[in-house]
C-alpha positions in Angstrom: 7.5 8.3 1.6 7.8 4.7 2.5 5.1 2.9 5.1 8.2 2.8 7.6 9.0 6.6 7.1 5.0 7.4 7.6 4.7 5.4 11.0 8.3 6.7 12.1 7.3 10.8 11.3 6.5 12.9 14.0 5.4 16.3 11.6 2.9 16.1 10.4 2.9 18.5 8.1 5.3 15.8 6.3 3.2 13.2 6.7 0.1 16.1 4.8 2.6 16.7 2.2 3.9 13.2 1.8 1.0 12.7 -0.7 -0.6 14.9 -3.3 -4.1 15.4 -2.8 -5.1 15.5 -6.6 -3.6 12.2 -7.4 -6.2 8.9 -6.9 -3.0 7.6 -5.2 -2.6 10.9 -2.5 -6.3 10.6 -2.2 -6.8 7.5 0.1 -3.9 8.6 2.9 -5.3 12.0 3.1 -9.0 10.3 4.3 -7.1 8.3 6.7 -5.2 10.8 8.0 -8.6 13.0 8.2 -10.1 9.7 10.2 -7.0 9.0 12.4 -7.7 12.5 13.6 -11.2 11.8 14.6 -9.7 8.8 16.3 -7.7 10.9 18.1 -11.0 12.7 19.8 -13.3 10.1 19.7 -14.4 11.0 23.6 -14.6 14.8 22.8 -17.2 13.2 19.6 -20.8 13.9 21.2 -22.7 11.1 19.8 -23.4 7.9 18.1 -24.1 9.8 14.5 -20.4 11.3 15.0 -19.0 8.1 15.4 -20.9 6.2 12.7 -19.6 9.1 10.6 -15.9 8.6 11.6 -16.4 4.8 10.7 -18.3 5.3 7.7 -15.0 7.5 6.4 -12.7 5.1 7.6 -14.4 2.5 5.3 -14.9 5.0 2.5 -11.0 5.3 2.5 -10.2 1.7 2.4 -12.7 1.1 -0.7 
């Protein structure tokens, strides 16, 4: 899956799939899928440590 198919999908069980998890490649877009989810809650996160967690992954994943 290109960059443009990934921003343009709406399943995202495609977007899961896209990428195998056991590869070093499928690796990195499965963390930042995992962190874009947190995003996606970040007011329902209940503190500071939760947060510093979701960054911490998001940096984790970019190397």
């Amino acid at each position: 899956m290109t960059e443009a198919e990934w921003l343009g999908c709406a399943d995202v069980f495609d977007l899961w799939d896209s990428a195998p998890a056991g590869s070093a490649k499928g690796a990195r877009p499965h963390r930042l899928f995992a962190a874009a989810c947190c995003r996606r809650i970040w007011h329902l996160l209940p503190d500071d440590r939760a947060r510093h967690a979701v960054a911490t992954l998001e940096r984790w994943a970019d190397g």
